[in-house]
N, C-alpha and C positions, 0 to 999 in steps of 0.2 A: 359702202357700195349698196345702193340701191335698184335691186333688178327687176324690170317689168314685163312680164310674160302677157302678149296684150293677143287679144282676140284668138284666142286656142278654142276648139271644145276639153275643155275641162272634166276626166272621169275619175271620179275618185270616188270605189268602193264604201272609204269610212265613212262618208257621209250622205250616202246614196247623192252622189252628185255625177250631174251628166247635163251640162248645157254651155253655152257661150259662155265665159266666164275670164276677167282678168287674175291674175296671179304674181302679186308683188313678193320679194323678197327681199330681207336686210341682213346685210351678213350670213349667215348658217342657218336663219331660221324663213321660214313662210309668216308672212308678217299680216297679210288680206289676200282673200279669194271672191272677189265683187264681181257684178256684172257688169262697172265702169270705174278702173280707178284712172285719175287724171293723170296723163304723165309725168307731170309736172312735183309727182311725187316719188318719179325714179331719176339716175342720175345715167342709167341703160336701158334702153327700150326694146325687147327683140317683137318682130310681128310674127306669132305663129298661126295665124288663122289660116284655115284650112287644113292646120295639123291637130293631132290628139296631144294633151298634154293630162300625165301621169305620176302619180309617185313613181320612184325609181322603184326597181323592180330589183327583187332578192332572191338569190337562187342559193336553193339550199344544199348543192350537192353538186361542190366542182372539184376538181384536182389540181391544185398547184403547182405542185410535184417539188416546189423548195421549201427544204434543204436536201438536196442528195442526190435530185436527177434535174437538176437544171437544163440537160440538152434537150428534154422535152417540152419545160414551161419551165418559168420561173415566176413570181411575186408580180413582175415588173409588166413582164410580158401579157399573162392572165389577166391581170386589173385592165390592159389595154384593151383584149379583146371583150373584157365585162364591158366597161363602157362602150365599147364599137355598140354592143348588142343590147345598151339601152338597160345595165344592171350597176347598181349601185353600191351594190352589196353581195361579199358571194363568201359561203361557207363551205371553208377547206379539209377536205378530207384526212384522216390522221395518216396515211399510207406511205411518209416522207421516208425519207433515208438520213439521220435517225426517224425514228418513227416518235408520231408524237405522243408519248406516254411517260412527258413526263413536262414540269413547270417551266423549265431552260428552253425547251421546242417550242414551247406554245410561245413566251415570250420571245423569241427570236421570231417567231412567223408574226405576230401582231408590231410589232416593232418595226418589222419591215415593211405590213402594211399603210402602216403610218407612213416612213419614210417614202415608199412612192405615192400615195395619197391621191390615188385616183379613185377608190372605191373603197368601203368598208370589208378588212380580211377577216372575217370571224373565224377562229379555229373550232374544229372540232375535235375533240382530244380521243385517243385510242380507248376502249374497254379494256382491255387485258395490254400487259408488258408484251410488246414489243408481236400486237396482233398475233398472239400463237395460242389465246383463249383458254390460258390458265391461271394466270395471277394479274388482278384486277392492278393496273395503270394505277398511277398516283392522281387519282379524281377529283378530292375534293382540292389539292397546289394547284390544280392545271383549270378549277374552274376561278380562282384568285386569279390566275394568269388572264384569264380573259377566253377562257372554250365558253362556246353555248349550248353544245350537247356532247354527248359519246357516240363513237361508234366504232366498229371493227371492222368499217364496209369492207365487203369480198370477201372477208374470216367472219364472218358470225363463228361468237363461242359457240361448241358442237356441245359443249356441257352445260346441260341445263342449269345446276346449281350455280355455277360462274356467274351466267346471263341473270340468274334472278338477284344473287347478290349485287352485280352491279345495276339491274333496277331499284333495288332498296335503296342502295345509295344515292345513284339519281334522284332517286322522289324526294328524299330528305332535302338533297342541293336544290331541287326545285328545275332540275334541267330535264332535259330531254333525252329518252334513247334513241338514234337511230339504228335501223334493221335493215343487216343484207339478208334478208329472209332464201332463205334455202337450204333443203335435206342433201348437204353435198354428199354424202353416201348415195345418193339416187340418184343425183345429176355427177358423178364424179368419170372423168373422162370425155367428157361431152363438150362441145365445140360451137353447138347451133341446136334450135329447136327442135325436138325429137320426130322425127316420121316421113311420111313416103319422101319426102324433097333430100331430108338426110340419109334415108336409104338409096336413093338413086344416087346420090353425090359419094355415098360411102366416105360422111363425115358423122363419128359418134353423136348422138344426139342427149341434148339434154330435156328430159319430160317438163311439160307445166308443173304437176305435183309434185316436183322438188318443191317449186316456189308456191305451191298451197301448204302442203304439211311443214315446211319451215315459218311459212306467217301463221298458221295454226296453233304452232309449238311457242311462236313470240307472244303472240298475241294473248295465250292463256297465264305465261309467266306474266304479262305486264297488268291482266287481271288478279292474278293473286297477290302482287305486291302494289296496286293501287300506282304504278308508274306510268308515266307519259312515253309512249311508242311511237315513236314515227315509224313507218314502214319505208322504203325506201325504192325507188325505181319498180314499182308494181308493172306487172306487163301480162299476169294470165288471170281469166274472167273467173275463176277457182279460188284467189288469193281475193280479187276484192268482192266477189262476196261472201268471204269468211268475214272480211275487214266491215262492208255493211251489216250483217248481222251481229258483231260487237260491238261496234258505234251504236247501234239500238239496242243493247244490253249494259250500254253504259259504260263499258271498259273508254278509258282514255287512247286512244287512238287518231293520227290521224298519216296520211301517208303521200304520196307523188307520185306522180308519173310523168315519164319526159318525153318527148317531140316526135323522138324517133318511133317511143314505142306504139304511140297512137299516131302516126304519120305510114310506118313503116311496114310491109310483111316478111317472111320470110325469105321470099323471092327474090329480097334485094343481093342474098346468098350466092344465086346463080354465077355461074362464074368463077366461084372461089373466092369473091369480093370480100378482102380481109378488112375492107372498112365499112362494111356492115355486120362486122362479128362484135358484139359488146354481151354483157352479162348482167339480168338475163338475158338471153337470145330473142330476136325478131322472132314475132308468131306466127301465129296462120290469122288469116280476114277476122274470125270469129272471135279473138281475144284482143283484136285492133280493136272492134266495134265497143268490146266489152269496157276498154279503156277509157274511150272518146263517151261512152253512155256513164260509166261512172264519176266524169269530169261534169258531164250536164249536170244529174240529178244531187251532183254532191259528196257524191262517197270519198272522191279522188280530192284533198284539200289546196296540192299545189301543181304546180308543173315547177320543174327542175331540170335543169339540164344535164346531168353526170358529166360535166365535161369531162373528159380524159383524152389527156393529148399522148401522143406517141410517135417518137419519131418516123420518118420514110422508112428506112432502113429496117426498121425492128416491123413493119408491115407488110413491106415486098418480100415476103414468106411464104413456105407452104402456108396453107391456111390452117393446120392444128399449132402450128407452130406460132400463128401470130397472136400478139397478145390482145385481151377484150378490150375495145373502148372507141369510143369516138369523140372529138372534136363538136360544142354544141353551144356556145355564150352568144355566137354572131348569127344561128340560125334559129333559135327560139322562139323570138317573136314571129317573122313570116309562117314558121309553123302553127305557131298557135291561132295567129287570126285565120290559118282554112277552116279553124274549128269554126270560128264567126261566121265567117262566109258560108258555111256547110249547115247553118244555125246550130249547133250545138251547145255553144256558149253565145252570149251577148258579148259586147265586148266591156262591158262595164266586170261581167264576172271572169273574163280572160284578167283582165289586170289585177283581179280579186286573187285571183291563182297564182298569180307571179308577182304580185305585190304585199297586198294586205294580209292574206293568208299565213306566207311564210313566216311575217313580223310576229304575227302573234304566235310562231309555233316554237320562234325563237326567244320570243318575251322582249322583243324589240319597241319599246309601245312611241318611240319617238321618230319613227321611220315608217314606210308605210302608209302614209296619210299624206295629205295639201292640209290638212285641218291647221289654225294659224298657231304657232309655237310649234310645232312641227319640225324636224332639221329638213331644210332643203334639198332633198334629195330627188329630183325630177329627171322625168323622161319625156321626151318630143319625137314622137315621131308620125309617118305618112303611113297609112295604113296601104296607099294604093301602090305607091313606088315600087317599081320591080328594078330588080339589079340579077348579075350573074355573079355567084361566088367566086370567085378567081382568086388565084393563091395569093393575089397583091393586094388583095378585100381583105382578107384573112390576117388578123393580127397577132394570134396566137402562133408560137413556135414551131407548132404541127399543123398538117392539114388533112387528118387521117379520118376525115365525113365522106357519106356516101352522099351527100350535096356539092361538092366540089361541083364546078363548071355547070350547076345547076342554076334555074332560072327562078329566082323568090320573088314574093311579091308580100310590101311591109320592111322600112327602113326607116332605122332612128336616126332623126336630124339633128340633136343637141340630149345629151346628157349633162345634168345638173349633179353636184356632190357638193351638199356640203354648200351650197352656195356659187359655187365657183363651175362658170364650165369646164368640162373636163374633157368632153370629145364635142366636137363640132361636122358635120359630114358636109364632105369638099363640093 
C-alpha cells in the first residue's frame, strides 16, 4: 500500500519545514516529502489541502490505568482517545494496580499495546517497589521489557539518597528520570492552590514552593549524578525558573507543561468544581503567564497531557474527597493552538512541543519526523474547525475535564500509525 497525502501544508519541526508539500508513504515508512509527487505513484490518494499535516504527536505523560483500574481506562480505550486527539504515541505512567515495578507489568502493558495497535504504548517503569520510595524497582529488567524512562509520578522519593541512586542508575541505562517535583511535607493536605480563593472556599491550600523546592532538590540530585531529569507537569513561575537557570548551568534537564496549566486559573475552582482539581493545582494569572512565556522562549521543551481519567462517581464528591486529575488526549491540540493564535508559539514550534521534542527526550529518533525512513506516524488536522466536547466526542472511559460541553476550536481529521489509519473524523 502506497499512501498519498496530497496538497497539505506540511510542518515538520526536523526539518525546519513549512510549505505546500506532498507526502507519500509505503508501508510503515515516509517514503518522499515533495512539492509534487504524481499520483500515479500511490495506490490511495487522500486530499488534505487546506489541512495541516504533522508527525504524530507524543505525549509524555498519560495514565492508562491497565492493569488494575480498568473502570477508569483501559489500553484499549486510551489509545482510542490518543488518536481521536491526533497522538501517536503516549507514555504510561507506572501508577497500575500492580504497579509497574517490575519486568512482567511492563511486558504485559507493551504487549497489549501492540495487541490493540492503535498507537505506540511506551511504559514508564516505577522508581522505587511498589511507589512507596524505598527500594529502587527492578530498572535495569524493566528497561529489557521496553520502559523509556522511570518515574514515581505523585510519590517522588522523599529520600534523597533513593532519588539519587536511581539517577546513577538511569544515566548508566541511558534513560530518563521523570519528576513529580514537590516538598509534600509543605503541600501535604492541600487540595487546590494556596491563598485568598482557598481561604474563602475554606479548601486546604497547596503553596507554589512546594513545587519550587521539590524541582530545586531534583534538579541539584540530577546535577550531581550527570542524570537526564525530566521535570514533569511544571505549573509555578518559581519552578521554571530554577529549571531556566540550570538548563544555562548545563545540568541535563528538560521538562512539560500541560493545556490546562497554561490554559487554566484558579478560578476554574469556584464552585467546588472537582474537575478542575489536578496536581499540581491550577494557579493564579501570574504563573499561567509564567508557563505560556516559558513555552515561547524555550525553557518549557514539551506540552503533555497528564491524562488521568476517573471515573463520575469517584468525582461527584465533596471536593477534598475527590481525587486529582483530569481527562486531556482529545483537548491538547485546540488548547495549544490559542497559544498560536495568542502568538506565543508559531505553530511550527507548537508541534515541535508535542511532536519532535518529546521523541528526542525519549530517544525515539524514528518517530517525530516526516523526514523519509521515518515510521509513519502522522497527524492531519483543521487548525480552524470548532466542535463542542460532548461526552459522545469523548472516547476515553471518563469525562472528568473542565471542557466538557466546552466550545474548542482545532480538530484532527485523520491520524496516521504506523502507516495505517487509525482514526478518521466522521
Amino acid at each position: 500500500m502506497r499512501v498519498l497525502l496530497k496538497g497539505g501544508r506540511v510542518v515538520d519541526p526536523s526539518q525546519n519545514l513549512d510549505g505546500t508539500y506532498d507526502v507519500l508513504i509505503e508501508g510503515n515508512r515516509v517514503v518522499k516529502v515533495e512539492k509534487k509527487i504524481d499520483r500515479v505513484e500511490a495506490t490511495k490518494v487522500i486530499d488534505v489541502s487546506g489541512l495541516i499535516v504533522s508527525p504524530g504527536f507524543i505525549d509524555l505523560h498519560t495514565h492508562l490505568r491497565e492493569p488494575g483500574q480498568e473502570w477508569k481506562e483501559d489500553i484499549e480505550t486510551g489509545s482510542q482517545a490518543a488518536v481521536a486527539g491526533g497522538f501517536t504515541s503516549v507514555c504510561c505512567m507506572a501508577n497500575t494496580d500492580p504497579v509497574n515495578d517490575n519486568p512482567s507489568v511492563t511486558k504485559y502493558i507493551v504487549d497489549r499495546g501492540k495487541e490493540v495497535g492503535l498507537c505506540d504504548v511506551f511504559p514508564i517503569g516505577a522508581i522505587t517497589k511498589g511507589l512507596k520510595g524505598e527500594e529502587l524497582a527492578e530498572i535495569g529488567l524493566m528497561v529489557k521489557a521496553g520502559i523509556v524512562a522511570i518515574s514515581d509520578d505523585g510519590e517522588s522519593p522523599r529520600d534523597s539518597r533513593v532519588l539519587r541512586n536511581a539517577m546513577d542508575y538511569a544515566r548508566s541505562l541511558g534513560i530518563p528520570v521523570f519528576t513529580h517535583s514537590e516538598d509534600k511535607t509543605l503541600s501535604a493536605g492541600g487540595h487546590m492552590n494556596e491563598g485568598p480563593l482557598s481561604t474563602r472556599l475554606g479548601i486546604p491550600g497547596m503553596p507554589p514552593e512546594a513545587e519550587d523546592i521539590g524541582t530545586m532538590r531534583d534538579i541539584l540530585i540530577a546535577k550531581l549524578t550527570g542524570a537526564h531529569i525530566h521535570v514533569c507537569h511544571v505549573s509555578s513561575k518559581g519552578a521554571l525558573k530554577i529549571i531556566e537557570e540550570a538548563k544555562g548551568d548545563g545540568v541535563r534537564v528538560t521538562c512539560e507543561i500541560t493545556p490546562h496549566h497554561f490554559t487554566l486559573t484558579e478560578d476554574a475552582v469556584e464552585g467546588f468544581n472537582t474537575n478542575a482539581k489536578m496536581c499540581p493545582p491550577l494557579r493564579t494569572k501570574d504563573h499561567v503567564e509564567a508557563c505560556r512565556i516559558a513555552l515561547k522562549k524555550g525553557v518549557a521543551d514539551s506540552i503533555a497531557t497528564d491524562h488521568a481519567p476517573h471515573s463520575e462517581d469517584e468525582k461527584l464528591v465533596e471536593f477534598c474527597r475527590a481525587p486529582f486529575g483530569i481527562i486531556g488526549l482529545q483537548t491538547a491540540l485546540p488548547l495549544s493552538l490559542n497559544l498560536v493564535r495568542e502568538g506565543y508559539l508559531t505553530l511550527s514550534q507548537m508541534i515541535e512541543k508535542l511532536s519532535t521534542n518529546p521523541s528526542r527526550i525519549i530517544g525515539k529518533r524514528d518517530i517525530g519526523s516526516l523526514k523519509p525512513g521515518s515510521r509513519a506516524n502522522v497527524t492531519v488536522f483543521d487548525p480552524e474547525e470548532e466542535f463542542v466536547l460532548t461526552k459522545e466526542e469523548i472516547k476515553s472511559k471518563s469525562c472528568n475535564t473542565p471542557f466538557l460541553n466546552k466550545r474548542l476550536r482545532g480538530r484532527v481529521k485523520i491520524t496516521i500509525y504506523n502507516g495505517k489509519i487509525v482514526f478518521k473524523d466522521k
